[in-house]
KEROMAR-439375 format. One line per field, with one value per residue (C-alpha): residue number from 1; residue in three letters; x, y, z. Coordinates in Angstrom, 3 decimals. Each point is the difference from the previous one (the first is absolute). Layout:
residues N
nr c(NUM, ...)
rest c(ALA, ...)
east c(X, ...)
north c(Y, ...)
up c(Z, ...)
end
This chain:
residues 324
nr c(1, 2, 3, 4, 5, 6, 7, 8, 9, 10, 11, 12, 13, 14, 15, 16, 17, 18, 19, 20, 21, 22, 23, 24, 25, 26, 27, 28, 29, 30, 31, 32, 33, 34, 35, 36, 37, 38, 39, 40, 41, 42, 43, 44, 45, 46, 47, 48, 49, 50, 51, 52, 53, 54, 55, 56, 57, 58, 59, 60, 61, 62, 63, 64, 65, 66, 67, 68, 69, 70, 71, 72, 73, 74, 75, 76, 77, 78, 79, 80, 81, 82, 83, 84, 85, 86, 87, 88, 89, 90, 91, 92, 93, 94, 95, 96, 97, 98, 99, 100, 101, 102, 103, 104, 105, 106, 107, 108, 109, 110, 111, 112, 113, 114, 115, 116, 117, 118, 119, 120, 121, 122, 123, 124, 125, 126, 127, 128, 129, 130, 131, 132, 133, 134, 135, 136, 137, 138, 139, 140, 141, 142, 143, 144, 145, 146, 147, 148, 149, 150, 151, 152, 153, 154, 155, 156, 157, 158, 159, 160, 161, 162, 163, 164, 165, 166, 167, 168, 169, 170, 171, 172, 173, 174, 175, 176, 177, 178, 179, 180, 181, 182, 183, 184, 185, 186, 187, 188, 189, 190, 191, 192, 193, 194, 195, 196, 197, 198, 199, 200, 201, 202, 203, 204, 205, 206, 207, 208, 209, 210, 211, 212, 213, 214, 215, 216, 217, 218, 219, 220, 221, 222, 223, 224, 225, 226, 227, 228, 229, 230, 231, 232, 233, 234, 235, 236, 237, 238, 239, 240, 241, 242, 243, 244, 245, 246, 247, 248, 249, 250, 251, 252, 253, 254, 255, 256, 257, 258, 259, 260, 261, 262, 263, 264, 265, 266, 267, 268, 269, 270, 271, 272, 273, 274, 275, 276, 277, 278, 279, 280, 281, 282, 283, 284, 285, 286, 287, 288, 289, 290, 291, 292, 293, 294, 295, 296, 297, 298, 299, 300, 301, 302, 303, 304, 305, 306, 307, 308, 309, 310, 311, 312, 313, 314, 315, 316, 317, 318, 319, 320, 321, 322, 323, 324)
rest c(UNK, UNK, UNK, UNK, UNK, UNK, UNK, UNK, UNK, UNK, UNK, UNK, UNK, UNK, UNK, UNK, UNK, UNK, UNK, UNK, UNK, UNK, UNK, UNK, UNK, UNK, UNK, UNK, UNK, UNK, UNK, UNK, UNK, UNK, UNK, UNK, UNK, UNK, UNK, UNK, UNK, UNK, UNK, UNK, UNK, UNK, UNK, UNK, UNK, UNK, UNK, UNK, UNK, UNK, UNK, UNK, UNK, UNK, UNK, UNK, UNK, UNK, UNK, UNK, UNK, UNK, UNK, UNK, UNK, UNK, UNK, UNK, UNK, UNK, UNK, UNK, UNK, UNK, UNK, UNK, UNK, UNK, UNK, UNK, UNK, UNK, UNK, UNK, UNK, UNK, UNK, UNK, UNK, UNK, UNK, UNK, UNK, UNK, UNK, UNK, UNK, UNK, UNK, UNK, UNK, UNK, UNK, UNK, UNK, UNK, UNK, UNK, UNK, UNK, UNK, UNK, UNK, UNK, UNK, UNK, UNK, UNK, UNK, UNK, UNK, UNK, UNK, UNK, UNK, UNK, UNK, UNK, UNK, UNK, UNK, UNK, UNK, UNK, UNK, UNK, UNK, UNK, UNK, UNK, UNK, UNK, UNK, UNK, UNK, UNK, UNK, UNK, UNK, UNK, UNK, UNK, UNK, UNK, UNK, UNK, UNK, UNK, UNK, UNK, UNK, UNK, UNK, UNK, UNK, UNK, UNK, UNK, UNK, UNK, UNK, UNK, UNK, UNK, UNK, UNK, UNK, UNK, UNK, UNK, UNK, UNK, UNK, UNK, UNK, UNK, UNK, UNK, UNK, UNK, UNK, UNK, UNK, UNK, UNK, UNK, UNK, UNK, UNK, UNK, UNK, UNK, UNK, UNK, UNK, UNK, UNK, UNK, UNK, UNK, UNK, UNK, UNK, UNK, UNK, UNK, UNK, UNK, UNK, UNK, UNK, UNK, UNK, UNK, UNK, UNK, UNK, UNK, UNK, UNK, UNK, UNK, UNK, UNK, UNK, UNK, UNK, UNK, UNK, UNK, UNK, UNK, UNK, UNK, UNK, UNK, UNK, UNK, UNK, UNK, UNK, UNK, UNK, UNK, UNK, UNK, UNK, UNK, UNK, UNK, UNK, UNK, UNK, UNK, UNK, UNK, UNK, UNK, UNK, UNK, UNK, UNK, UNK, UNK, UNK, UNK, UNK, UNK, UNK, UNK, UNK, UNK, UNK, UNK, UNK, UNK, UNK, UNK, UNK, UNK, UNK, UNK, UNK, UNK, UNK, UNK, UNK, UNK, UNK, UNK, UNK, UNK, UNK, UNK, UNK, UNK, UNK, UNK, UNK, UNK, UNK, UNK, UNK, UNK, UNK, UNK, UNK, UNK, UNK, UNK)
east c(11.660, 2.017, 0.729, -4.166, -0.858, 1.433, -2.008, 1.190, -1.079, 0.103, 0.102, 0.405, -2.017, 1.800, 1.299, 1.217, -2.443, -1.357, -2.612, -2.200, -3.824, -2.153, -2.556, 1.739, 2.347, -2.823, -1.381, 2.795, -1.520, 2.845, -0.186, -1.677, 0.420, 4.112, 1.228, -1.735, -1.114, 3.690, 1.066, -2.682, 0.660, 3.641, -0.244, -2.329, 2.155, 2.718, -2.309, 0.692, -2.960, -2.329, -3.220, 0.576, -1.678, -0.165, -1.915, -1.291, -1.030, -3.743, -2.788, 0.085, 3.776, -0.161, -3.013, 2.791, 2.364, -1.923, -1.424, 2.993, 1.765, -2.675, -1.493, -3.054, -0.760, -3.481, -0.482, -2.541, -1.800, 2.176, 3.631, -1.232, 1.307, 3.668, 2.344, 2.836, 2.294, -0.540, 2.657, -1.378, 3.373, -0.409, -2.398, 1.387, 3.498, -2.002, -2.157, 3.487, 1.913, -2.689, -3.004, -2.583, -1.218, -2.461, -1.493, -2.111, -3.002, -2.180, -3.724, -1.394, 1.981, -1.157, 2.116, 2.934, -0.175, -0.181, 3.187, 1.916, -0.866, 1.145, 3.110, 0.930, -1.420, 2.197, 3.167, -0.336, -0.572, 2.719, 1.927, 0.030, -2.634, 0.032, -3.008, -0.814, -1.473, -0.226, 1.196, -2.713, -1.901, -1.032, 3.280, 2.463, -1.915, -0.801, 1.025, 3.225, 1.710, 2.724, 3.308, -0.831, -3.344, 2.501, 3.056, 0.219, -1.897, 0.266, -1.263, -0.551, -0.181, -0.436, -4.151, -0.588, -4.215, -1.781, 0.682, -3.634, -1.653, -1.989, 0.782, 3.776, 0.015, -1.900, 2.409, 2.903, -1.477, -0.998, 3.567, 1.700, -2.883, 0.086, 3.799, -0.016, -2.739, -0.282, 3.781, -0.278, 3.497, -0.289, -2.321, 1.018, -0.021, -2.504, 2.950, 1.613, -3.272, -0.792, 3.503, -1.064, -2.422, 2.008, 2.391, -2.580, -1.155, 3.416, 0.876, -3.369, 0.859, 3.282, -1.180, -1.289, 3.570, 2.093, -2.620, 2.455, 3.269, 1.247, -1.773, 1.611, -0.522, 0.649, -1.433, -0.011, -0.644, -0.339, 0.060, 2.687, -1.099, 1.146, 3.520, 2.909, -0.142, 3.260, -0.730, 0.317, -1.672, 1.099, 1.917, -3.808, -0.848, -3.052, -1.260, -0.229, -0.670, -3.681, -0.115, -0.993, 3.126, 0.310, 1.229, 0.848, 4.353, -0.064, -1.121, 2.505, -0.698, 0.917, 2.972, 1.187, 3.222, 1.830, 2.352, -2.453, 1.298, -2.349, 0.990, -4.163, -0.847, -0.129, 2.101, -0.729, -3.297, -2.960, 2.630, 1.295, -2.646, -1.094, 3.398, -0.333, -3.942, 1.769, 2.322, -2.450, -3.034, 3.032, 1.443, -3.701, -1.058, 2.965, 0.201, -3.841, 0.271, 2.662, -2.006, -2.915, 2.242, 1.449, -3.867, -1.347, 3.456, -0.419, -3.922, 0.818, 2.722, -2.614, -2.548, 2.359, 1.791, -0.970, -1.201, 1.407, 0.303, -2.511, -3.313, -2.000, -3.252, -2.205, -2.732, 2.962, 2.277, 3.026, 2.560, -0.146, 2.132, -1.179, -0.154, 1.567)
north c(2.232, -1.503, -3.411, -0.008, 1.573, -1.186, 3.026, -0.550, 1.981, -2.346, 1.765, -2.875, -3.669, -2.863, -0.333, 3.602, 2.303, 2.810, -0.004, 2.873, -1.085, 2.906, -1.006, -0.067, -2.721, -2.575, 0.626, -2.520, -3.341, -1.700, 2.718, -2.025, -3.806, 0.543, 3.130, 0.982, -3.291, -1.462, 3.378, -0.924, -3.784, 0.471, 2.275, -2.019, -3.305, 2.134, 0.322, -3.417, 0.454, 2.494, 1.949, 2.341, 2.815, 0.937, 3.401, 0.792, 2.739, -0.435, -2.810, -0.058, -0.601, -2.822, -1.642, -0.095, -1.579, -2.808, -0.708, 0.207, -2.698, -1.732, -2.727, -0.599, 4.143, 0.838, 1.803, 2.728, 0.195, 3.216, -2.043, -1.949, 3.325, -0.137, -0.979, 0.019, -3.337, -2.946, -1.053, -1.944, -1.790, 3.173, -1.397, -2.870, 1.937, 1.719, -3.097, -2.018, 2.805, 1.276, -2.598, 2.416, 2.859, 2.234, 2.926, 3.084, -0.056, 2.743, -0.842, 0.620, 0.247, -3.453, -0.947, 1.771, -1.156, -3.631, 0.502, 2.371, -3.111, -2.626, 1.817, 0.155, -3.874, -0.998, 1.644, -1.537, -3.409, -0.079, 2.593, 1.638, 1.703, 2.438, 2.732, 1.776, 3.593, 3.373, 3.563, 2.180, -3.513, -1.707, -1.832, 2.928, 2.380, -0.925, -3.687, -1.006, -2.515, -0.349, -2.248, -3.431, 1.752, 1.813, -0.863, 1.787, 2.485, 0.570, 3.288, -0.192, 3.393, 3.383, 0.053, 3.342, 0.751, -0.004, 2.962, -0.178, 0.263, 3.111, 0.509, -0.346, 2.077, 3.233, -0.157, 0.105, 2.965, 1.353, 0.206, 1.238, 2.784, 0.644, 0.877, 1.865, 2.202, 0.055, -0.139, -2.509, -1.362, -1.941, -2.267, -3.256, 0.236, -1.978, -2.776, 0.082, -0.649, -2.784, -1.741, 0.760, -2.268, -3.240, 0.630, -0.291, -3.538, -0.668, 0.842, -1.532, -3.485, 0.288, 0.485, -3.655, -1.170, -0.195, 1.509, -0.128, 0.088, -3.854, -0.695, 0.106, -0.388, 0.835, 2.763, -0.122, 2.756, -1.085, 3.127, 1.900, 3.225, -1.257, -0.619, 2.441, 2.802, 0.904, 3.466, 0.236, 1.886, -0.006, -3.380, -1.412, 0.004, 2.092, -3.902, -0.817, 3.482, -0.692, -2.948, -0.305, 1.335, -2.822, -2.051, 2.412, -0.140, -3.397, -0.634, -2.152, -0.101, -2.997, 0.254, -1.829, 0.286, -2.674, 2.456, 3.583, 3.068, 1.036, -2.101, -0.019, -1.921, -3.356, -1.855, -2.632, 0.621, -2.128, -3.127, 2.797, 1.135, -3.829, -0.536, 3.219, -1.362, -3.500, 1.811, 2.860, -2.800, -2.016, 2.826, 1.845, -2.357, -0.386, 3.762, 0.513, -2.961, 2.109, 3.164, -2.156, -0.995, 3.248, 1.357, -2.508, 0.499, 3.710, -1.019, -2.577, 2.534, 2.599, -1.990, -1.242, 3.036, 1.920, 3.660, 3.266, 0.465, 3.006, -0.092, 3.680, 0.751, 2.496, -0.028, 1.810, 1.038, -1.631, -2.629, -2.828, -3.086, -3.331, -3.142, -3.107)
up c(10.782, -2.733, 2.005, -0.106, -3.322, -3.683, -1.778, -3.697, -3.713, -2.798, -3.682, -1.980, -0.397, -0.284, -3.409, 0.053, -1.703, 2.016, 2.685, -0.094, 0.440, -2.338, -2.296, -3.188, 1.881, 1.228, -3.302, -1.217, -0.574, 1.724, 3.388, 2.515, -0.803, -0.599, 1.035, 2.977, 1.266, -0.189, 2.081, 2.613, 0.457, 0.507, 2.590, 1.501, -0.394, 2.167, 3.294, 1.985, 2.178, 1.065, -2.059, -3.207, -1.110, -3.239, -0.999, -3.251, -0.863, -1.040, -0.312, -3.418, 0.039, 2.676, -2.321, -2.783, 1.896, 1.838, -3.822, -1.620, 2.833, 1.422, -2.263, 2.139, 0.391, -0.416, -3.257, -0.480, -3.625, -0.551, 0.411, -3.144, -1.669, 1.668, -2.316, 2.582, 0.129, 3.104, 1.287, 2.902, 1.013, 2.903, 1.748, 0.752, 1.211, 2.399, 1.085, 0.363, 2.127, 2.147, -0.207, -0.920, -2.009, 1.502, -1.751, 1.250, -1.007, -1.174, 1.665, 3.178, 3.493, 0.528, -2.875, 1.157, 3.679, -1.453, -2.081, 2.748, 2.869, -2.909, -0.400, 4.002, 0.507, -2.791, 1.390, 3.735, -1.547, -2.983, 0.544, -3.426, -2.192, -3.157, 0.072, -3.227, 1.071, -1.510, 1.127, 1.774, 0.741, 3.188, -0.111, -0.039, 2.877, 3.979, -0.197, 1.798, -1.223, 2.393, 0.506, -2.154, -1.395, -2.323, -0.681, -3.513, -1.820, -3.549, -1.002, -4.128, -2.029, 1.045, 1.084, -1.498, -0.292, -2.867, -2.033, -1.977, 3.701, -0.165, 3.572, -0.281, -3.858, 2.460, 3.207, -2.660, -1.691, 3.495, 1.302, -2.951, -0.402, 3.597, -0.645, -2.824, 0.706, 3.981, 0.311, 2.674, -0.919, 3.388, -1.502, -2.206, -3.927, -1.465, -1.181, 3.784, 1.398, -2.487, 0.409, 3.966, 0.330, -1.722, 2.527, 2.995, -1.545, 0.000, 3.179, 1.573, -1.574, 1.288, 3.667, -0.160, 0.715, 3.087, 2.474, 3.657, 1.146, -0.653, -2.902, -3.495, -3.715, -3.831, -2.278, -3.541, -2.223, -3.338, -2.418, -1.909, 1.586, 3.277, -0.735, 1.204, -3.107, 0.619, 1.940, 3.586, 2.604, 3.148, -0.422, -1.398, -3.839, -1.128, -1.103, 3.878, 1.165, 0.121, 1.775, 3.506, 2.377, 2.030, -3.407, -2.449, 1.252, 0.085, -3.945, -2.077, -3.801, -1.477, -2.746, -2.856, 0.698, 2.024, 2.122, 0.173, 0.896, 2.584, 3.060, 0.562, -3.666, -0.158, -2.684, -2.306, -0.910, 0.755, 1.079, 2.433, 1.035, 1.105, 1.586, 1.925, 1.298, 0.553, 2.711, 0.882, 1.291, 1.763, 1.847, 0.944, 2.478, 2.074, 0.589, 0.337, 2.926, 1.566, -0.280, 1.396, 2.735, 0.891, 0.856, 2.309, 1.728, 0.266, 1.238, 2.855, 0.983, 0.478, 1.644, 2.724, 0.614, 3.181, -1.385, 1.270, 3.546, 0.695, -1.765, -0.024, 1.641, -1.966, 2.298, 2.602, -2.740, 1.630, -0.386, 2.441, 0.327, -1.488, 2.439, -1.462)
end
Protein backbone atom coordinates (compact mmCIF):
# COMPACT_ATOMS: atom_id res chain seq x y z
CA UNK A 1 0.00 0.00 0.00
CA UNK A 2 2.56 2.66 0.41
CA UNK A 3 3.85 2.43 -3.40
CA UNK A 4 -0.18 3.35 -3.96
CA UNK A 5 -1.05 5.61 -1.07
CA UNK A 6 0.97 9.04 0.01
CA UNK A 7 -1.49 9.52 3.18
CA UNK A 8 0.14 12.71 4.77
CA UNK A 9 -0.99 15.16 8.17
CA UNK A 10 -0.09 18.65 7.62
CA UNK A 11 -0.04 20.94 11.00
CA UNK A 12 1.20 23.93 9.62
CA UNK A 13 0.11 26.42 6.41
CA UNK A 14 2.54 27.67 4.39
CA UNK A 15 4.20 30.50 6.03
CA UNK A 16 4.56 28.49 9.24
CA UNK A 17 1.83 29.33 11.70
CA UNK A 18 -0.31 26.53 12.86
CA UNK A 19 -3.10 24.75 11.11
CA UNK A 20 -5.88 23.89 13.27
CA UNK A 21 -9.38 24.78 11.56
CA UNK A 22 -11.90 25.82 14.90
CA UNK A 23 -13.93 28.77 14.83
CA UNK A 24 -11.92 31.19 16.65
CA UNK A 25 -9.21 30.42 13.73
CA UNK A 26 -11.48 31.15 10.51
CA UNK A 27 -12.64 33.95 12.51
CA UNK A 28 -9.24 35.65 11.40
CA UNK A 29 -9.90 38.03 8.63
CA UNK A 30 -6.93 36.81 6.73
CA UNK A 31 -8.05 32.65 7.29
CA UNK A 32 -9.46 31.79 4.05
CA UNK A 33 -8.11 34.22 1.29
CA UNK A 34 -4.19 33.66 2.66
CA UNK A 35 -3.81 31.03 4.98
CA UNK A 36 -6.01 28.36 4.04
CA UNK A 37 -6.46 29.07 0.44
CA UNK A 38 -2.54 29.20 -0.16
CA UNK A 39 -2.47 25.60 1.81
CA UNK A 40 -5.11 24.33 -0.70
CA UNK A 41 -3.66 25.61 -4.04
CA UNK A 42 -0.29 24.24 -3.36
CA UNK A 43 -1.29 20.98 -2.78
CA UNK A 44 -3.23 21.12 -5.60
CA UNK A 45 -0.36 22.61 -7.89
CA UNK A 46 1.58 19.20 -6.78
CA UNK A 47 -1.05 16.68 -8.52
CA UNK A 48 0.21 16.48 -12.32
CA UNK A 49 -2.97 14.98 -13.48
CA UNK A 50 -5.90 13.34 -12.25
CA UNK A 51 -9.26 14.80 -10.03
CA UNK A 52 -8.93 16.32 -6.33
CA UNK A 53 -11.08 16.25 -3.62
CA UNK A 54 -11.14 18.61 -1.21
CA UNK A 55 -13.67 18.22 1.90
CA UNK A 56 -14.79 20.88 4.04
CA UNK A 57 -16.32 20.51 6.65
CA UNK A 58 -19.75 22.35 6.25
CA UNK A 59 -21.79 24.51 3.61
CA UNK A 60 -21.36 27.44 5.31
CA UNK A 61 -17.57 26.95 5.34
CA UNK A 62 -17.34 26.04 1.56
CA UNK A 63 -19.67 29.41 0.90
CA UNK A 64 -16.67 31.28 2.65
CA UNK A 65 -14.21 29.95 0.69
CA UNK A 66 -15.61 30.10 -2.91
CA UNK A 67 -16.46 33.99 -1.78
CA UNK A 68 -13.45 34.69 -0.34
CA UNK A 69 -11.40 33.20 -3.81
CA UNK A 70 -13.74 33.34 -6.39
CA UNK A 71 -14.35 36.87 -7.78
CA UNK A 72 -17.38 35.93 -9.83
CA UNK A 73 -19.10 33.77 -6.62
CA UNK A 74 -22.62 34.41 -6.21
CA UNK A 75 -23.18 36.43 -3.10
CA UNK A 76 -26.21 36.04 -0.91
CA UNK A 77 -27.65 39.40 0.82
CA UNK A 78 -26.22 37.91 4.16
CA UNK A 79 -22.28 37.82 2.75
CA UNK A 80 -22.72 41.68 2.51
CA UNK A 81 -22.05 41.27 6.37
CA UNK A 82 -18.63 39.18 5.95
CA UNK A 83 -15.91 41.17 6.64
CA UNK A 84 -13.41 38.39 5.77
CA UNK A 85 -10.45 39.42 3.21
CA UNK A 86 -10.60 38.28 -0.95
CA UNK A 87 -7.91 37.16 -2.10
CA UNK A 88 -9.09 35.87 -5.43
CA UNK A 89 -5.51 35.20 -6.96
CA UNK A 90 -6.91 31.28 -5.80
CA UNK A 91 -9.08 30.92 -8.23
CA UNK A 92 -7.16 31.37 -10.85
CA UNK A 93 -4.33 28.72 -9.30
CA UNK A 94 -6.89 26.24 -9.35
CA UNK A 95 -8.38 27.22 -12.85
CA UNK A 96 -4.58 27.18 -14.23
CA UNK A 97 -3.57 23.64 -12.65
CA UNK A 98 -6.67 21.73 -13.05
CA UNK A 99 -8.97 23.74 -15.60
CA UNK A 100 -11.94 23.88 -13.46
CA UNK A 101 -13.57 24.47 -10.20
CA UNK A 102 -16.61 22.61 -9.43
CA UNK A 103 -18.55 23.00 -6.27
CA UNK A 104 -21.41 20.87 -4.60
CA UNK A 105 -24.21 22.36 -4.58
CA UNK A 106 -26.83 22.48 -1.98
CA UNK A 107 -30.41 22.19 -4.09
CA UNK A 108 -32.21 19.45 -5.39
CA UNK A 109 -30.69 15.95 -6.66
CA UNK A 110 -31.08 17.38 -10.03
CA UNK A 111 -28.53 19.87 -9.06
CA UNK A 112 -26.20 17.46 -7.71
CA UNK A 113 -26.47 14.89 -10.58
CA UNK A 114 -25.68 17.91 -12.95
CA UNK A 115 -22.50 18.82 -11.00
CA UNK A 116 -21.45 14.96 -10.10
CA UNK A 117 -21.86 14.16 -14.32
CA UNK A 118 -19.87 17.68 -14.91
CA UNK A 119 -17.23 16.54 -12.70
CA UNK A 120 -16.75 12.86 -14.46
CA UNK A 121 -17.30 14.55 -18.22
CA UNK A 122 -14.67 16.99 -17.33
CA UNK A 123 -12.11 14.39 -16.17
CA UNK A 124 -12.45 11.99 -19.42
CA UNK A 125 -12.08 15.05 -21.61
CA UNK A 126 -9.14 17.11 -19.76
CA UNK A 127 -7.91 15.03 -17.55
CA UNK A 128 -7.93 17.17 -14.42
CA UNK A 129 -10.65 18.75 -12.25
CA UNK A 130 -10.87 20.28 -8.57
CA UNK A 131 -14.41 19.51 -6.73
CA UNK A 132 -15.29 21.59 -3.71
CA UNK A 133 -17.63 19.24 -1.42
CA UNK A 134 -18.47 18.97 2.18
CA UNK A 135 -18.23 16.07 4.80
CA UNK A 136 -21.53 14.04 5.35
CA UNK A 137 -22.64 15.46 1.71
CA UNK A 138 -23.56 13.75 -1.51
CA UNK A 139 -19.96 14.07 -2.52
CA UNK A 140 -18.23 12.22 0.35
CA UNK A 141 -20.91 9.00 0.63
CA UNK A 142 -21.86 6.19 -2.30
CA UNK A 143 -20.01 7.92 -5.18
CA UNK A 144 -16.83 6.23 -6.47
CA UNK A 145 -14.48 8.14 -7.73
CA UNK A 146 -12.00 5.72 -8.83
CA UNK A 147 -8.33 5.71 -10.51
CA UNK A 148 -8.15 9.35 -12.45
CA UNK A 149 -11.65 10.37 -10.75
CA UNK A 150 -9.41 11.00 -7.66
CA UNK A 151 -6.19 11.39 -7.60
CA UNK A 152 -6.04 13.50 -4.27
CA UNK A 153 -8.27 14.25 -1.51
CA UNK A 154 -7.80 16.96 0.81
CA UNK A 155 -9.67 16.50 3.92
CA UNK A 156 -9.76 20.23 5.78
CA UNK A 157 -10.51 20.38 9.66
CA UNK A 158 -11.80 17.96 11.93
CA UNK A 159 -15.94 17.82 10.82
CA UNK A 160 -17.12 17.63 14.33
CA UNK A 161 -21.35 18.35 14.49
CA UNK A 162 -22.80 21.16 15.68
CA UNK A 163 -22.61 21.35 19.32
CA UNK A 164 -25.90 23.84 19.64
CA UNK A 165 -27.92 20.87 17.74
CA UNK A 166 -30.54 19.92 20.17
CA UNK A 167 -30.24 16.46 18.90
CA UNK A 168 -26.48 16.13 19.31
CA UNK A 169 -26.56 18.43 23.03
CA UNK A 170 -29.37 15.16 24.25
CA UNK A 171 -27.31 12.01 22.84
CA UNK A 172 -24.27 13.67 24.71
CA UNK A 173 -26.20 13.99 27.87
CA UNK A 174 -27.82 10.55 27.10
CA UNK A 175 -24.53 8.63 27.14
CA UNK A 176 -22.88 10.23 29.94
CA UNK A 177 -26.27 9.81 32.08
CA UNK A 178 -26.68 6.41 30.81
CA UNK A 179 -23.13 5.79 32.45
CA UNK A 180 -23.30 7.32 35.46
CA UNK A 181 -26.52 6.21 36.57
CA UNK A 182 -27.19 2.83 34.55
CA UNK A 183 -23.52 1.88 34.83
CA UNK A 184 -23.48 0.85 31.30
CA UNK A 185 -19.70 1.60 31.13
CA UNK A 186 -19.86 -0.32 27.72
CA UNK A 187 -21.45 2.51 26.22
CA UNK A 188 -19.52 5.75 24.72
CA UNK A 189 -19.21 9.00 26.91
CA UNK A 190 -21.05 11.70 25.61
CA UNK A 191 -17.44 13.45 24.29
CA UNK A 192 -16.27 9.86 22.68
CA UNK A 193 -19.42 9.61 20.93
CA UNK A 194 -19.32 13.23 19.71
CA UNK A 195 -15.57 13.02 18.55
CA UNK A 196 -17.16 9.47 17.02
CA UNK A 197 -19.02 10.75 14.57
CA UNK A 198 -16.18 13.38 12.99
CA UNK A 199 -14.25 10.44 12.60
CA UNK A 200 -16.97 8.52 10.45
CA UNK A 201 -17.14 11.76 8.06
CA UNK A 202 -13.68 11.41 8.00
CA UNK A 203 -13.33 8.11 7.23
CA UNK A 204 -16.39 8.16 4.63
CA UNK A 205 -14.62 11.01 2.60
CA UNK A 206 -11.63 9.12 2.67
CA UNK A 207 -13.24 5.98 1.05
CA UNK A 208 -13.64 8.12 -2.16
CA UNK A 209 -9.99 7.36 -2.99
CA UNK A 210 -8.21 4.40 -4.41
CA UNK A 211 -11.33 2.07 -4.78
CA UNK A 212 -9.28 -1.48 -6.38
CA UNK A 213 -6.24 -3.15 -6.40
CA UNK A 214 -4.10 -0.99 -9.16
CA UNK A 215 -5.38 2.17 -8.54
CA UNK A 216 -3.50 4.80 -6.43
CA UNK A 217 -3.56 8.27 -4.95
CA UNK A 218 -2.75 11.02 -2.21
CA UNK A 219 -4.54 11.93 1.08
CA UNK A 220 -4.19 15.02 2.78
CA UNK A 221 -5.22 15.74 6.15
CA UNK A 222 -4.98 19.18 6.87
CA UNK A 223 -5.40 19.74 10.76
CA UNK A 224 -3.04 19.94 13.74
CA UNK A 225 -4.99 17.26 15.51
CA UNK A 226 -3.91 14.83 12.95
CA UNK A 227 -0.28 15.06 13.32
CA UNK A 228 1.86 12.29 15.21
CA UNK A 229 1.39 13.64 19.14
CA UNK A 230 4.29 12.03 20.08
CA UNK A 231 2.61 8.86 21.93
CA UNK A 232 2.51 5.62 20.36
CA UNK A 233 0.21 2.82 20.39
CA UNK A 234 0.97 -0.09 18.95
CA UNK A 235 3.64 1.51 16.58
CA UNK A 236 0.40 4.13 15.52
CA UNK A 237 -0.05 7.58 17.35
CA UNK A 238 -3.37 8.15 19.25
CA UNK A 239 -3.60 11.20 16.31
CA UNK A 240 -4.01 8.32 13.61
CA UNK A 241 -5.56 5.79 15.88
CA UNK A 242 -8.98 6.74 14.69
CA UNK A 243 -8.60 6.65 11.27
CA UNK A 244 -9.83 3.99 9.08
CA UNK A 245 -7.34 0.71 9.47
CA UNK A 246 -6.59 0.25 6.09
CA UNK A 247 -4.61 3.91 6.26
CA UNK A 248 -4.09 4.69 9.67
CA UNK A 249 0.04 2.82 9.56
CA UNK A 250 0.74 4.39 6.63
CA UNK A 251 0.17 8.29 7.93
CA UNK A 252 3.29 10.60 7.52
CA UNK A 253 3.00 14.04 9.27
CA UNK A 254 4.72 16.55 7.61
CA UNK A 255 7.80 18.20 9.66
CA UNK A 256 9.65 21.28 9.73
CA UNK A 257 12.64 19.91 10.09
CA UNK A 258 14.82 19.10 7.07
CA UNK A 259 16.34 15.64 8.42
CA UNK A 260 13.13 14.27 11.01
CA UNK A 261 13.61 11.78 13.35
CA UNK A 262 10.85 9.54 12.57
CA UNK A 263 11.98 7.72 9.38
CA UNK A 264 7.90 8.07 8.47
CA UNK A 265 7.87 12.30 8.57
CA UNK A 266 8.52 14.06 5.79
CA UNK A 267 11.24 16.83 5.88
CA UNK A 268 11.35 20.20 4.71
CA UNK A 269 8.10 21.34 5.21
CA UNK A 270 5.64 22.29 2.59
CA UNK A 271 8.80 22.34 -0.23
CA UNK A 272 9.18 18.67 1.10
CA UNK A 273 6.26 17.76 1.15
CA UNK A 274 5.96 18.86 -2.82
CA UNK A 275 9.22 17.09 -3.58
CA UNK A 276 7.98 13.97 -1.87
CA UNK A 277 4.35 14.28 -4.27
CA UNK A 278 6.80 15.13 -7.26
CA UNK A 279 8.38 11.49 -6.76
CA UNK A 280 5.27 9.85 -5.14
CA UNK A 281 2.84 10.68 -8.62
CA UNK A 282 6.06 9.54 -10.78
CA UNK A 283 6.64 6.32 -9.10
CA UNK A 284 2.55 5.36 -8.56
CA UNK A 285 1.82 4.58 -11.98
CA UNK A 286 4.58 2.40 -12.92
CA UNK A 287 3.86 0.06 -10.00
CA UNK A 288 -0.01 0.28 -10.30
CA UNK A 289 0.64 -0.86 -14.26
CA UNK A 290 2.59 -3.73 -12.87
CA UNK A 291 -0.04 -4.61 -10.34
CA UNK A 292 -2.51 -4.20 -13.31
CA UNK A 293 -0.38 -6.51 -15.21
CA UNK A 294 0.20 -9.11 -12.69
CA UNK A 295 -3.94 -9.73 -12.55
CA UNK A 296 -4.90 -10.24 -16.05
CA UNK A 297 -1.83 -12.64 -15.99
CA UNK A 298 -3.10 -14.56 -13.04
CA UNK A 299 -6.79 -14.36 -15.11
CA UNK A 300 -5.69 -15.73 -18.63
CA UNK A 301 -3.72 -18.32 -16.57
CA UNK A 302 -6.89 -19.46 -15.00
CA UNK A 303 -9.07 -19.41 -17.90
CA UNK A 304 -6.76 -21.61 -19.98
CA UNK A 305 -5.77 -23.94 -17.45
CA UNK A 306 -7.46 -27.39 -17.58
CA UNK A 307 -9.32 -27.72 -13.95
CA UNK A 308 -8.82 -30.64 -11.62
CA UNK A 309 -8.97 -33.96 -12.98
CA UNK A 310 -12.15 -35.50 -11.15
CA UNK A 311 -15.17 -33.29 -10.82
CA UNK A 312 -17.94 -34.63 -7.98
CA UNK A 313 -21.42 -35.75 -8.66
CA UNK A 314 -23.94 -34.83 -5.87
CA UNK A 315 -26.80 -36.24 -7.46
CA UNK A 316 -24.59 -39.92 -6.81
CA UNK A 317 -22.35 -38.52 -4.20
CA UNK A 318 -19.21 -39.73 -5.96
CA UNK A 319 -16.09 -38.65 -7.62
CA UNK A 320 -15.83 -39.36 -11.28
CA UNK A 321 -13.10 -38.59 -13.75
CA UNK A 322 -13.34 -35.49 -16.00
CA UNK A 323 -13.01 -36.05 -19.92
CA UNK A 324 -10.65 -33.62 -21.59
Amino acid sequence: LPKQLLAVSVGRFVDGTPLTVTYSQYKRKDFFSKLLGDAIATVIESIPRGGTLVFLPSYSFLRKCVNAWNPNAQRNRFDSYDTMERNYSIWPRLLQSKGKVIVEPTGHQSDFEAAKDEFATTIKETGSCVLLAVFRGKMSEGISFNDDNARCVICVGMPFPNSFDRAIKAKRDYNDEQRLLCGKTALLSGDSWYEQQAYRAIAQALGRCIRHAADYGSIILMDSRHCDDGAPMDQICWAHRKLPKWMRSHVRNLSKATNPLSPKDIGGDWIGLKREMARFFQEAPIHCNMVLQKHEDDFTKAKTQQGPAHSFDSRQGTWKARKF
